[in-house]
N, C-alpha and C positions, 0 to 999 in steps of 0.2 A: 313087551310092556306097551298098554296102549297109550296114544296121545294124552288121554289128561292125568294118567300115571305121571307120564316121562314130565307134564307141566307143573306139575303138584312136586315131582321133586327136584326142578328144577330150582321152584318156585322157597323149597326149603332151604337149598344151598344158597340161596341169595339172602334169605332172613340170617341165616346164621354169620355169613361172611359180614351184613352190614352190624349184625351184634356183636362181633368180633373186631371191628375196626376200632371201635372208641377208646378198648381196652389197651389195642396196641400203640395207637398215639398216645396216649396217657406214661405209658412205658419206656415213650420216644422222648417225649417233654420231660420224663422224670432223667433219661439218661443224659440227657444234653444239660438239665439243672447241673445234675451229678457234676461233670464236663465243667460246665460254663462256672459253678462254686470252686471245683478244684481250682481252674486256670486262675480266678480270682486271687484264690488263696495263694498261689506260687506268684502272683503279679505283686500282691500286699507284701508278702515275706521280700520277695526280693528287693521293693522299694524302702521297707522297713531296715534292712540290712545295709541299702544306699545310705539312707540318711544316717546311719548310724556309723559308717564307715567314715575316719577324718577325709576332707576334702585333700586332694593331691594339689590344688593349690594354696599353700600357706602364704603366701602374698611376699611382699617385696620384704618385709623385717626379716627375710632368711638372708637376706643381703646384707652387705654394708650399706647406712643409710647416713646423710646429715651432709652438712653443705662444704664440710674441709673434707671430703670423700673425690670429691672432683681434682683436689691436689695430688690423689695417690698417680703414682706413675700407671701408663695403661697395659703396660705390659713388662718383663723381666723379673729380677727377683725380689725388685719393692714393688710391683703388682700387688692385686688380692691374688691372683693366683700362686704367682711368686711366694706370697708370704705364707700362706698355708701351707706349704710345702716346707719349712723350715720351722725349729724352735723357737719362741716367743724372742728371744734377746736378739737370734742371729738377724730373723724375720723384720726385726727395729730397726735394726743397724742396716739394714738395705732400701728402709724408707724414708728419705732425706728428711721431712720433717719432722719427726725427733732424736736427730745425731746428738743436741744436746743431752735430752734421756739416756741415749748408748750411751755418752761421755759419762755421764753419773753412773749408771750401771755399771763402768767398766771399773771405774776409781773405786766404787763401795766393795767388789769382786764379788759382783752377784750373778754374773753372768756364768756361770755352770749351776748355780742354784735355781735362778729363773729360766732355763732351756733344760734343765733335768725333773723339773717337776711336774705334776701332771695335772693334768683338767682343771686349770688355773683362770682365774681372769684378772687382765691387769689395766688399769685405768691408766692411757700414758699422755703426761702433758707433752703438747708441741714444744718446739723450740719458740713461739711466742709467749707460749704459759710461761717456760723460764724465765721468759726478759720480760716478764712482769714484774721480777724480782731485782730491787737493784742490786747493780752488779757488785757491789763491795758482799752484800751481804750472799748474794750466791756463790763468789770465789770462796766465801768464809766458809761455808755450807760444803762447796765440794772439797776443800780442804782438810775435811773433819770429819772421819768415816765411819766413826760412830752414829753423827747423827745423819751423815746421807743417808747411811742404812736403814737408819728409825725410820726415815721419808720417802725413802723407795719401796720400803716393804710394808707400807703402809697406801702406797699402790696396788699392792696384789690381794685375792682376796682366793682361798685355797679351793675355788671350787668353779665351774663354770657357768657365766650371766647370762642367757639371753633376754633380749628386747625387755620381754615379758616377766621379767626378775625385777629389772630395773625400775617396775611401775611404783611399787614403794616396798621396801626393803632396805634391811636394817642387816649388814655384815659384820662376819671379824675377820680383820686382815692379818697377813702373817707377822703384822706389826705388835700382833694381837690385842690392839683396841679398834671399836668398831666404826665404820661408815655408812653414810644414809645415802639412798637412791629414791630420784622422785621423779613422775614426769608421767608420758602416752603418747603415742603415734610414735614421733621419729624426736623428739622434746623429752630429751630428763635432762635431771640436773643431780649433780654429788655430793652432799654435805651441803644443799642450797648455794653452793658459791660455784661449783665447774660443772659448765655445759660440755656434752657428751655430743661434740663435732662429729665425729667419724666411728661412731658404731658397729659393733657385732661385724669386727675384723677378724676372721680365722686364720691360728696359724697350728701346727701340727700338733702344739700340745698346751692352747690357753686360747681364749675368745680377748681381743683387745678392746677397748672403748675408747678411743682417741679424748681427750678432754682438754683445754685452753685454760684451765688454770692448777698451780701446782697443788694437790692437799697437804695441808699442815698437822700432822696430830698433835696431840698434848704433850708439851716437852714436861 
């Protein structure tokens, strides 16, 4: 092959290689789109799936909240731990402030009724909520077991409250006439007269709501 052969077909193989580049970047761009849309799309899904997922942090109303919470004992079996670990009546009777409550519970004989029940919630007044009550008339009251009974079971309500129940909500208790809850944040109130101190206290088989005044139902 003489010299301007061999340049001539040199000169071919170099037209055709630059005709041939454009094609293959084009190929290159399109596969990296391909690429770079996939990764997109698995980036979307997966943030779509985040936000759609509940958050792992439910905030502090998974606790016990409100300002007579600081009276619970911080440790043993009138703890919050303590108390979740035992049934609703026993769980009472080991948290000093409402021995008055166990005292009623014990005289009405509701305690195997309220520790054998299940996913209950019970509003329990303190021992101040009682001594709201003059004392003639609550010695009268626990004297009289028919109607502690009307009054204590008129504290429980057959199903489990949280926080978020309480915002307003209308119950029937095993008194079987109903009660009103009102309120937001770590603020309700029961029947508009009892503030819910000590909130969303678990115990092995009922959610408590500590409350500072006693409810009265319709005699």
């Amino acid at each position: 092959m003489n010299t301007i052969t061999r340049r001539t077909h040199r000169g071919a193989l170099v037209l055709a290689a630059a005709a041939m580049l454009p094609l293959a970047l084009t190929a290159c761009s399109s596969d990296e789109g391909k690429d770079k849309a996939s990764s997109d799309s698995k980036s979307s899904a997966s943030s779509d799936k985040a936000s759609d997922s509940p958050s792992k942090d439910t905030g502090a109303m998974d606790e016990p909240f409100g300002s007579a919470c600081a009276s619970v004992p911080k440790d043993g079996k009138g703890s919050f731990d303590g108390m979740a670990k035992d049934p609703v009546a026993t769980a009472a009777s080991n948290n000093p402030e409402l021995s008055t409550l166990v005292t009623a519970v014990k005289k009405a004989g509701l305690v195997d009724t309220l520790n054998n029940a299940k996913n209950i919630t019970v509003f329990a007044p303190t021992n101040d909520a009682f001594a709201k009550i003059p004392k003639a008339d609550l010695d009268k009251v626990l004297s009289d077991k028919a109607t502690l009974t009307k009054i204590l079971t008129y504290h429980v309500v057959g199903q489990k409250l949280a926080p978020k129940d309480l915002e307003k909500g209308s119950y029937e208790t095993l008194e079987k006439s109903k009660l009103t809850t009102a309120g937001s944040g770590e603020s309700y109130k029961v029947n508009d007269s009892a503030n819910v101190v000590c909130g969303n206290v678990k115990t092995a088989n009922a959610s408590v709501h500590i409350i500072d005044t006693v409810l009265m139902p319709k005699m």
